[in-house]
C-alpha positions in Angstrom: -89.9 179.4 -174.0 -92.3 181.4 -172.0 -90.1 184.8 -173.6 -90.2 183.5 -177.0 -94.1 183.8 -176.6 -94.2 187.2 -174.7 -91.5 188.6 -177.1 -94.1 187.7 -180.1 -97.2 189.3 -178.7 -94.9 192.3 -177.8 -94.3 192.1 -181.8 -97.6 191.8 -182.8 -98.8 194.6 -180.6 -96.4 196.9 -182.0 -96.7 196.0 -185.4 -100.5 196.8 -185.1 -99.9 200.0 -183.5 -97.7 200.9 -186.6 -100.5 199.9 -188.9 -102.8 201.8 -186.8 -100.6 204.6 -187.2 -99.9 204.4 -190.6 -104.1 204.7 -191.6 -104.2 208.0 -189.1 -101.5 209.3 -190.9 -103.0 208.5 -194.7 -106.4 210.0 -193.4 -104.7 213.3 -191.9 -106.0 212.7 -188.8 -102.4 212.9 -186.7 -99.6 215.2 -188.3 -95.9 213.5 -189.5 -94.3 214.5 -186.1 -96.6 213.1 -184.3 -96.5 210.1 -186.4 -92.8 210.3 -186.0 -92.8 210.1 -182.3 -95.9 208.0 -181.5 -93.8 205.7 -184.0 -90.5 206.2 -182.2 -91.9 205.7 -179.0 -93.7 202.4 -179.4 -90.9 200.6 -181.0 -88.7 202.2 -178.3 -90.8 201.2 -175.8 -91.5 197.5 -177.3 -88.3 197.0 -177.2 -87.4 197.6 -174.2 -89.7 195.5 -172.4 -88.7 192.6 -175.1 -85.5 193.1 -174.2 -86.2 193.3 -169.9 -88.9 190.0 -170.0 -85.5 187.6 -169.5 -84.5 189.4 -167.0 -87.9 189.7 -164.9 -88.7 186.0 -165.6 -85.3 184.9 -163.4 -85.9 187.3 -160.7 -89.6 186.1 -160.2 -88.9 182.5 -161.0 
């Protein structure tokens, strides 16, 4: 239960990072490679730890 929860906030922080991105982008304040990567990377990296939080939580508990 406790990575159900942890896997949703990973979501949510993501998803508002994309958003985030997404009004940079519109207001030409990062380029579309960087909005590429910096897009890439966060759902890479959200992932990831999504996918590693079942695996910490039985080694620590």
């Amino acid at each position: 239960m406790i990575c159900f929860f942890a896997f949703v906030i990973i979501y949510q922080t993501v998803f508002a990072m994309i958003k985030v991105l997404q009004i940079a982008l519109e207001r030409r304040q990062i380029t579309n490679q960087k909005y590429k990567v910096m897009l890439t990377s966060s759902i890479t990296v959200g992932s990831v730890s999504a996918a590693l939080l079942p695996v910490g939580y039985t080694i620590f508990y």
